[in-house]
C-alpha positions in Angstrom: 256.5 100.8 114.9 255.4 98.4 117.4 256.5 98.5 120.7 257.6 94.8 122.5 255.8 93.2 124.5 259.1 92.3 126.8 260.3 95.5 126.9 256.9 97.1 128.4 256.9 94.3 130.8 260.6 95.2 132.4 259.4 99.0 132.6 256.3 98.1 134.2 258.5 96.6 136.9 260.4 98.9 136.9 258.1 101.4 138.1 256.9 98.7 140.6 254.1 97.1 138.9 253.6 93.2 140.1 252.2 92.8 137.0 251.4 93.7 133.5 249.5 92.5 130.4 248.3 93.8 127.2 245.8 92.8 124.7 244.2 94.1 122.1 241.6 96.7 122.3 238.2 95.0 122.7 235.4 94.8 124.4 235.2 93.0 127.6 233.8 89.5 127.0 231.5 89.7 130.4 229.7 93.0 129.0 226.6 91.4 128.4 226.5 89.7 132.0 227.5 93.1 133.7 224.5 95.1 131.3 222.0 92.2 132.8 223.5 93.5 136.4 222.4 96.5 135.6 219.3 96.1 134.4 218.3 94.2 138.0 219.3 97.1 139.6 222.4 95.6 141.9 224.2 98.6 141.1 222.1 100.3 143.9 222.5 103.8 144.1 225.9 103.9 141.9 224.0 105.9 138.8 227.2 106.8 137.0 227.1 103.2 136.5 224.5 103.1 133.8 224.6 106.0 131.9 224.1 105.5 128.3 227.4 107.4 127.6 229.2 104.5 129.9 227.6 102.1 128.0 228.9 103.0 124.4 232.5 103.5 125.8 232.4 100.0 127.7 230.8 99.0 124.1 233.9 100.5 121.9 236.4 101.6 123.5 237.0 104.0 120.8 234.4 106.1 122.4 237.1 107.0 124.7 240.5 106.8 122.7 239.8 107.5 118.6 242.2 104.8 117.1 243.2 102.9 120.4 244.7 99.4 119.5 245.7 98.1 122.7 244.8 97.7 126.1 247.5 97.8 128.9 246.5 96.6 132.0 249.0 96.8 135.5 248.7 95.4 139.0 249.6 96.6 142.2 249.8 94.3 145.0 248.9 96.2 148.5 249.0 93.4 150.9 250.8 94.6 154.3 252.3 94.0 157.4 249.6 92.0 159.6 247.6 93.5 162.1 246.4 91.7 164.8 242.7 90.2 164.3 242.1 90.6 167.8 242.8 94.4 167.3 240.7 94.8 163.7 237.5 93.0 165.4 237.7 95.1 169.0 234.4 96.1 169.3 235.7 99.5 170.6 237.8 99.9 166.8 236.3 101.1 163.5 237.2 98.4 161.1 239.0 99.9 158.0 239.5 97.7 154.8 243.5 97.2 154.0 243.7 99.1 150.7 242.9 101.6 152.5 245.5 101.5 155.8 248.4 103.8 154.2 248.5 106.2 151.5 246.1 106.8 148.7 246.6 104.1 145.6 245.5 106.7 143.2 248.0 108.9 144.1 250.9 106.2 144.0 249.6 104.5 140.8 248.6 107.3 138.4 252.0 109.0 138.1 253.7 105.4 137.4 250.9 105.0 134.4 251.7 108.4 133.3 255.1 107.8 133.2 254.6 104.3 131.0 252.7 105.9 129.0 255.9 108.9 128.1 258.3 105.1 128.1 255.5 104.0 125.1 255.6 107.0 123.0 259.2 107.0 123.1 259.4 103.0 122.6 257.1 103.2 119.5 258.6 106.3 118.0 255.8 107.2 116.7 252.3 109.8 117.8 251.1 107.8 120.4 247.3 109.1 122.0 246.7 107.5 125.4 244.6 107.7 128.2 245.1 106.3 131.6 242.4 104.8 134.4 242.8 104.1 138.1 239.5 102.9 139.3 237.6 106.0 137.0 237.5 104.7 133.7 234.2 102.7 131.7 236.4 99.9 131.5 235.0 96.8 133.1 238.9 96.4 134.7 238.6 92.8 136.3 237.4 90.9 132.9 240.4 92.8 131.2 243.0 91.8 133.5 241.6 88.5 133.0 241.9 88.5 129.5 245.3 90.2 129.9 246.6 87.0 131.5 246.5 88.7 135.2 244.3 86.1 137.1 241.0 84.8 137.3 237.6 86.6 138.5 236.5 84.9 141.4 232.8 83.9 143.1 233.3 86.8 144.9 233.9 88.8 141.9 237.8 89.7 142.8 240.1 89.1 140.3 242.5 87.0 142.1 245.9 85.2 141.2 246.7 81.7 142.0 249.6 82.8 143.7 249.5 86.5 144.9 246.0 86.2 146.2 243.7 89.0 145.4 245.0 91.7 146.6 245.7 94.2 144.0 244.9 97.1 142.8 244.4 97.6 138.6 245.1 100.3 136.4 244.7 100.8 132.8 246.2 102.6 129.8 243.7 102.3 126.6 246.6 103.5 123.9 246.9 103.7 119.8 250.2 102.1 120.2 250.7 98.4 119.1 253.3 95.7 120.6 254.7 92.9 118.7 252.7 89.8 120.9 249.9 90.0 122.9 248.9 88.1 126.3 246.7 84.8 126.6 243.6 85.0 128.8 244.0 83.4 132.0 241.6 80.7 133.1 238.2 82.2 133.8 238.2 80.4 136.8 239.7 78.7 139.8 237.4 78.3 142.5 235.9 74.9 141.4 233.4 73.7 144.2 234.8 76.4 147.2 231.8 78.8 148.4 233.8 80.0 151.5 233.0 83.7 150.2 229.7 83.6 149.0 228.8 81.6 153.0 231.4 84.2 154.8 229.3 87.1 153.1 227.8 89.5 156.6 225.2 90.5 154.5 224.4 87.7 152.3 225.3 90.2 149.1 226.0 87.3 146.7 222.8 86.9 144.5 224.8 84.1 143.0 228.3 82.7 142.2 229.7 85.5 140.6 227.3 87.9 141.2 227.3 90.7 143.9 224.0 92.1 144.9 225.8 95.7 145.6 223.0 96.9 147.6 223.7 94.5 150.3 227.8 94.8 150.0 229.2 96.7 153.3 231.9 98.1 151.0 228.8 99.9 149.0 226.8 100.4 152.4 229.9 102.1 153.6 231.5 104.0 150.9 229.6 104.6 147.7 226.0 105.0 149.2 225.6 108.2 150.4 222.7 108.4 152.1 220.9 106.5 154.7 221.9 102.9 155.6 219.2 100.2 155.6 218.0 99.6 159.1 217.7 96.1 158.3 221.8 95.8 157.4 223.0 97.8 160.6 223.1 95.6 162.7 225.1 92.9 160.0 227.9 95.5 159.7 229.6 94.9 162.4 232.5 97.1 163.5 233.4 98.2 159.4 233.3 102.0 159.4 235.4 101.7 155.4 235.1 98.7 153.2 235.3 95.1 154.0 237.9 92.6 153.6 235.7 89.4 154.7 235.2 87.7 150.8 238.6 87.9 150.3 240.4 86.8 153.9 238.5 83.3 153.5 239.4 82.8 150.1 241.8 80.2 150.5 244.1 81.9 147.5 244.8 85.0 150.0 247.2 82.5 151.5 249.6 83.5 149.4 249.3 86.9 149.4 253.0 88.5 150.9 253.6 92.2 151.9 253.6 94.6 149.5 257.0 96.3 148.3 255.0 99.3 148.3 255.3 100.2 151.7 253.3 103.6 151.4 250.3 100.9 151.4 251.2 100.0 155.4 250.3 101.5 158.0 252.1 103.4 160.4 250.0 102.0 163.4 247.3 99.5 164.7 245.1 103.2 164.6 245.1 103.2 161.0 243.8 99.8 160.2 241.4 100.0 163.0 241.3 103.4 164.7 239.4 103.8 168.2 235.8 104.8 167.2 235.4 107.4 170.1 237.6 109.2 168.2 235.6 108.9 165.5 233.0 110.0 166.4 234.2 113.3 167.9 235.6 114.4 164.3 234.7 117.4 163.1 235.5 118.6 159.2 238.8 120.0 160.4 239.4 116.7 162.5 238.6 114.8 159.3 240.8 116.5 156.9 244.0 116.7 159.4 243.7 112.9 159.9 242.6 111.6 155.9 243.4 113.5 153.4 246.1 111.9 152.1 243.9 108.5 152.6 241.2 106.8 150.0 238.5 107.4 153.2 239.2 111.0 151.8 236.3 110.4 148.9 233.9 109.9 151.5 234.0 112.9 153.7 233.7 113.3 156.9 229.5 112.8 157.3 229.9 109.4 156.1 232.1 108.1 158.1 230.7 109.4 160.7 227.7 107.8 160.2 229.5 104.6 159.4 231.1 105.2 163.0 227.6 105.4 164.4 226.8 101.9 163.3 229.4 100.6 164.7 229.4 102.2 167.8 225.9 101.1 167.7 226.7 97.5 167.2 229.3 97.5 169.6 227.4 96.5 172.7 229.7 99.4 174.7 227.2 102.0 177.0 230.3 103.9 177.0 229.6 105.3 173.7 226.1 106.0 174.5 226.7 110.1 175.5 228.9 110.8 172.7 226.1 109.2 170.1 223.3 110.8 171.9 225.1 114.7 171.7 225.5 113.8 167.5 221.6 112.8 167.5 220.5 115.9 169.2 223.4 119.0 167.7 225.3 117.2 164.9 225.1 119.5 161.8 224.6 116.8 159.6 220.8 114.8 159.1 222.6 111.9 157.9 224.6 111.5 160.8 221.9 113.0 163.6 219.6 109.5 162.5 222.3 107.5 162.5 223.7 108.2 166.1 219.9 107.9 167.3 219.3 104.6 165.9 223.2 103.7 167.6 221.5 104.7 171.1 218.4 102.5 170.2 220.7 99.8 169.5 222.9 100.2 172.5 219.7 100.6 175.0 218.1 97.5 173.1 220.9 95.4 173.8 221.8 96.7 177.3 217.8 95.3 178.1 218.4 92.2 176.1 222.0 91.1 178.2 
């Protein structure tokens, strides 16, 4: 029995979904161009990324789901209540990127995915095997919601929406159920002659229009590498401690983007989007797990952001933050974080000469 495509789009809402699309199970069409990414090594130190056994499920997606026919792919918008920029880019603040300012999107999104998937097996009446992704799957998740009708991939490699912006967060059911109609790609694109991403970049990470030199990317630099930070990009970072927002605030579709009916995904204070960094820098693993584990900087623990703190700290022209850095590079239990905290005192001292 198929299941229609109307009634899985009210349920999705629903459950809150923004949006929803389904197509049939396929390969992504921009496979090729991601295995070419690969192969130049852009994918920096993300190994998981090109494991053979990643490869032939991105390649059939039957790899992962014997049988699966169709491909359900959900939105979440997460855009909030607006902090001031004059409070994000204070020095003194650790700059944290906007998905991240409330509670965890896994958290909210995976239980509303598993409880679409219970509405499809009952809606198809018959044995219906599925599986569900939320940012864990070898799905290449942006060219699927693009072909599920959801938006277009941008230069910057966001999938954004001509008029909800690019905020979003995707999920994805891969299931052996079939619906009566499927969805119409979108556009690939919308950003005809703009660059404002690819110029706004920090760290010039953009190899080309619609390719992102991860290496280079603060929101790899910051969350996914887990060792040391290139010398050469410190000082480019600016006040980020998790993520970066800058390719998609210039994008001139994020005008659009309104606050999120999710309001889990705001934050409770000016201290979550951008929380002091001398407080940052005094957490311990206690300190860290009172204040984030119900946050996406959870996955990173507390060395890294520590040592993302030290950057900042580093590139924030303030002496004051000099004695606090200097105790982490002489008794902090962590390598990681003891060379990070004495390159922030170079960088302090080196600036203090040059003013």
């Amino acid at each position: 029995m198929t299941v229609p495509l109307e009634a899985l789009r009210a349920r999705a809402a629903s459950l809150g979904f923004t949006q929803v699309g389904a197509i049939r199970a396929a390969p992504a069409p921009t496979l090729d161009a991601y295995l070419r990414w690969i192969e130049a090594g852009m994918h920096g130190a993300m190994g998981y990324l090109a494991r053979p056994d990643r490869e032939a499920r991105r390649r059939d997606l039957n790899v992962i789901l014997p049988g699966v026919r169709s491909l359900v792919v959900v939105a979440l918008d997460y855009g909030t209540n607006a902090i001031p920029e004059s409070v994000l880019a204070d020095p003194r603040r650790g700059r944290i990127s906007n998905y991240a300012w409330g509670a965890d999107y896994h958290a909210i999104m995976t239980p509303r995915l598993e409880s679409l998937v219970a509405w499809l097996r009952e809606a198809s009446g018959d044995e219906v095997a599925s599986r569900v992704y939320v940012d864990t799957g070898a799905v290449l998740e942006r060219s699927h919601a693009q072909q599920a009708g959801l938006g277009f991939v941008g230069k910057n490699t966001m999938l954004i929406h001509s008029r909800r912006g690019s905020f979003m967060f995707l999920g994805e059911i891969l299931t052996t159920a079939a619906f009566d109609a499927y969805d119409a790609p979108h556009r690939p694109t919308m950003c005809g002659t703009c660059t404002r991403c690819l110029e706004a970049c920090p760290t010039d990470a953009f190899a080309q229009p619609y390719v992102l030199d991860a290496r280079r990317c603060i929101s790899y630099l910051t969350i996914e590498l887990k060792g040391a930070i290139p010398e050469d990009l410190r000082p480019l970072m600016g006040n980020w401690v998790y993520g970066c927002d800058v390719c998609q605030q210039v994008c001139p579709f994020t005008r659009f983007v309104q606050p999120s009916a999710e309001t889990a995904f705001w934050p409770v204070d000016a201290d979550r989007a951008a929380p002091p960094l001398a407080g940052l820098l005094a957490l311990d693993e206690d300190g860290f797990a009172a204040r984030f584990r119900e946050s996406a900087i959870w996955r990173i623990k507390r060395e890294r952001l520590v040592r993302n703190a030290c950057v900042a700290a580093g590139n924030s022209g303030h002496a004051a933050f000099a004695p606090r850095l200097d105790a982490l590079a002489r008794s902090d239990p962590s390598a990681l974080v003891r060379e990070h905290a004495a390159w922030a005192v170079r960088a302090l001292e080196k600036g203090m000469k040059g003013a």
